[in-house]
ZAMARGU-4260 file (C-alpha; in steps of 0.2 Angstrom, whole numbers, plus 5000, padded with zeros to 4 digits):
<rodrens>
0) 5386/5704/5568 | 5391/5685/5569 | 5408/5678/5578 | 5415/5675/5561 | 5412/5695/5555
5) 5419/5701/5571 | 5434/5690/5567 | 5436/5698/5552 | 5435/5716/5559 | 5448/5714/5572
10) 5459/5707/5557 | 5456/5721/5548 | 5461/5732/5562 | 5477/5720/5565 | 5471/5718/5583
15) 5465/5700/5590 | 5460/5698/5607 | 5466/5679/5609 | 5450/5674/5616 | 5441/5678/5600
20) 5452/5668/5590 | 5449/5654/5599 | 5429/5654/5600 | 5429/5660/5583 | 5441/5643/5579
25) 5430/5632/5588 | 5415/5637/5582 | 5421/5636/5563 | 5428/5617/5567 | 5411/5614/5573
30) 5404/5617/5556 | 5415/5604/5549 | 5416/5593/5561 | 5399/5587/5570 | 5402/5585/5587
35) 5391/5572/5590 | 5400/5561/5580 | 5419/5568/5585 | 5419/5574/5598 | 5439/5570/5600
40) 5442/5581/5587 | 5432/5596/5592 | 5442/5596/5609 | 5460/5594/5599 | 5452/5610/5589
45) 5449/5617/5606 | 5469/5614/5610 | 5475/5619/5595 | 5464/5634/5595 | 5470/5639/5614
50) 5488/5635/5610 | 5488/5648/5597 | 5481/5658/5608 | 5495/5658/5619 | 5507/5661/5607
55) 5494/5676/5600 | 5497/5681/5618 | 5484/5675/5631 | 5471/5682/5644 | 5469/5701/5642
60) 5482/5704/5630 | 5481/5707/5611 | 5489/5702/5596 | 5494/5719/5589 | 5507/5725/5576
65) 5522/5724/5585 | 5523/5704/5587 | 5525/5702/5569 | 5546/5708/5570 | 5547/5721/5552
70) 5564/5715/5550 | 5558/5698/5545 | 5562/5694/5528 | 5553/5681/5516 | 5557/5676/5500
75) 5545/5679/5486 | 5540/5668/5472 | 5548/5681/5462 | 5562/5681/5472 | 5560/5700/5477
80) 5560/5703/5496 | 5546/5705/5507 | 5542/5714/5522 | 5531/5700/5536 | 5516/5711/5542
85) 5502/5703/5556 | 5490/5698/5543 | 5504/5685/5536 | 5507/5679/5551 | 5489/5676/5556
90) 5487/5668/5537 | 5503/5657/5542 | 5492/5653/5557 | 5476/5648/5548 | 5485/5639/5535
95) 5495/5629/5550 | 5479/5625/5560 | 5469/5620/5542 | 5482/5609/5540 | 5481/5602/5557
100) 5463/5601/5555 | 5464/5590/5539 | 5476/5578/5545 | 5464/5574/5561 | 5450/5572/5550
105) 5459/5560/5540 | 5464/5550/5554 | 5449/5549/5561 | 5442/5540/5544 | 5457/5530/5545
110) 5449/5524/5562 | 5435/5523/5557 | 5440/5511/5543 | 5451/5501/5556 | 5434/5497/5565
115) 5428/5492/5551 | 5441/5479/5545 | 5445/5473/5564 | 5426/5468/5563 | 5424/5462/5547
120) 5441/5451/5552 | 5434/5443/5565 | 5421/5440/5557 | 5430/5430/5543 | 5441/5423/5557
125) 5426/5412/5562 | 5430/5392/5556 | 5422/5382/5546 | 5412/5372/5562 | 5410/5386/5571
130) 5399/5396/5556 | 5390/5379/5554 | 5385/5378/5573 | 5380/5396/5575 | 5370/5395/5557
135) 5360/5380/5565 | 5356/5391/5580 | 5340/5399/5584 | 5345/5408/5599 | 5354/5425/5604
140) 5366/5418/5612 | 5380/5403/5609 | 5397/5395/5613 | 5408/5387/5606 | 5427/5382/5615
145) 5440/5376/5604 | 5450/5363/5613 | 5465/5365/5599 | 5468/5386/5606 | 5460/5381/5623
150) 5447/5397/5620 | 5431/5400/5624 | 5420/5411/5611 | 5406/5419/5617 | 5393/5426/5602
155) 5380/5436/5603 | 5366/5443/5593 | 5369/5440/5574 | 5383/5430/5578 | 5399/5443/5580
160) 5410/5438/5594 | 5408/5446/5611 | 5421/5441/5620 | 5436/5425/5622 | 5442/5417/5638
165) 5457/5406/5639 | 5450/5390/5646 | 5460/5374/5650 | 5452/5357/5643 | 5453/5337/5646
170) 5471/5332/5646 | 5468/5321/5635 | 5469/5330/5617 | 5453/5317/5610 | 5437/5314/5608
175) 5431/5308/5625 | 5427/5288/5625 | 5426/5281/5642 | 5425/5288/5659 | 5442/5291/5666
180) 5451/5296/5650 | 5455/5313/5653 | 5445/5319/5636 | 5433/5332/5633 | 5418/5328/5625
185) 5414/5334/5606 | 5399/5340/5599 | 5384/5352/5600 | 5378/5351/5619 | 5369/5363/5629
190) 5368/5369/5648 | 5356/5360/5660 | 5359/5370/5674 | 5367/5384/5681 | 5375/5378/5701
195) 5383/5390/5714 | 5401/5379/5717 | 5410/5392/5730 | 5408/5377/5742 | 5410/5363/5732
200) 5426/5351/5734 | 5436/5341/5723 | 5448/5327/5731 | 5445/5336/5746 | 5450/5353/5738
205) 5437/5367/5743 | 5437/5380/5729 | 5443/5366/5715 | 5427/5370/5705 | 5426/5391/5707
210) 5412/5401/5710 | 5402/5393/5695 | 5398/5378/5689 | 5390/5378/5670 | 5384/5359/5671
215) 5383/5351/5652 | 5374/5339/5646 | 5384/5325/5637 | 5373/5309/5634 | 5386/5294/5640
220) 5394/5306/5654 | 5389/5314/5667 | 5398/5329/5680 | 5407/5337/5664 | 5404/5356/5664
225) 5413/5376/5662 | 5418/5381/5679 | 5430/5393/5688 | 5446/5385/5697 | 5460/5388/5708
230) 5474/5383/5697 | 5472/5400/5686 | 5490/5397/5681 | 5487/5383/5672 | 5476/5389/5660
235) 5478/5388/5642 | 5486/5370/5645 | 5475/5355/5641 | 5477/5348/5660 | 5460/5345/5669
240) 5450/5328/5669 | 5438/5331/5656 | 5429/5349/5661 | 5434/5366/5654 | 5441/5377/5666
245) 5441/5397/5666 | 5447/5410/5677 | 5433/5413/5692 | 5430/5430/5687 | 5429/5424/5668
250) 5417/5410/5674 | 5407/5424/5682 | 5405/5436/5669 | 5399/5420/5656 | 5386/5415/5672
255) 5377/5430/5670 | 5376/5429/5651 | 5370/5412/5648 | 5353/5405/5654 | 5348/5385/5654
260) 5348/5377/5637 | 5362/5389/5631 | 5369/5379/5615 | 5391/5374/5618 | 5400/5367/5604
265) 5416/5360/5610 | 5429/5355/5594 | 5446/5353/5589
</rodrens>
């Protein structure tokens, strides 16, 4: 005799040890719900399924005849009066948890369908120079760093959008010119090397540069790069003398992605 049969002959006897009710709910919520693929909903079933339980009346007790009160009244549909017996309330039960059940599947499609549209957003959200640069790439890997949002977008394989640091460029807003000016280079470059900064110093500040220094190579100019700081407050603000800045940990995590002749298009 299956779980499910033996269900069904306890019902029939009015007599329902709580703890059958709830393997017997869980296993049937497995049969409509693969829990490979929801997991979350199978252990909200398991909940739901203990909760009425308890209130079925829990460890070694029973759900028997006298829980349903006889002096309950309900109202039928041809407005004659009706005496409540165990089996409607078990019924109002099922009907409750079905209900339950439905509504968790649907929002599980609903999130399902969220996923879907956040990707397919971001995927859209890509500009017009960023999609030509990362079309032209061969690669697994690129980054692009927007000097207009001060971010740094790092892609991945087939080109989806793996993750986005807030940076700080050139305090100059333009193209760079001239050495001196503040500016952040423009264009498609790529990364030469890959140089351990911890002990590196800027105006005689020791740690200006962060862990990391991405070192990039921009025909006309030399020492411009990504690298960690220590002004991390000042991130997001176009305020350093030409590099890109990140957060050291930021810096860090992009070090161990990118390898030597990683492609970086900086824009506006």
């Amino acid at each position: 005799m299956s779980k499910h049969d033996t269900l069904r002959s306890l019902l029939a006897t009015q007599t329902v040890p709580a703890e059958t009710f709830v393997e017997s709910t869980i296993d049937h919520v497995q049969t409509i719900v693969p829990h490979k693929k929801h997991p979350y909903l199978v252990a909200g079933a398991v909940l739901v399924g203990m909760g009425v339980g308890y209130f079925c009346g829990v460890s070694n007790t029973t759900y028997k005849q006298e829980l349903a009160p006889p002096k309950t009244q309900i109202v039928a549909e041809d407005n004659s009066d009706k005496q409540v017996t165990p089996l409607d309330v078990q019924q109002a039960y099922r009907e409750e948890f079905r209900t339950m059940m439905n509504e968790l599947i649907a929002a599980s499609h609903e999130t399902e369908s969220l996923q879907i549209y956040q990707t397919e957003k971001t995927k859209l959200s890509i500009d017009e120079q960023t999609q030509t640069f990362l079309d032209a790439q061969e690669g697994d890997l690129a980054i692009a760093i927007n000097k207009t949002t001060q971010e740094l977008s790092l892609y991945k394989k087939e080109w989806e959008l793996a993750d986005s640091y807030t940076v700080s460029t050139g305090a100059g807003i333009e193209d760079k010119t001239k050495v001196g000016d503040m500016c952040t280079p423009e264009g498609v470059f790529h990364i030469t090397s890959i140089e351990d900064s911890h002990e590196r110093e800027f105006e005689g500040i020791k740690g200006a540069y962060g862990p990391w220094f991405l070192r990039l190579e921009t025909p006309g100019f030399t020492g411009i790069g990504i690298h960690g700081t220590n002004e991390p407050e000042k991130l997001g603000n176009p305020v350093s003398h030409g590099c890109i800045r990140m957060q050291n940990e930021d810096v860090t995590k992009v070090k161990n992605l990118v390898e030597k002749d990683s492609p970086v298009l900086i824009y506006k």
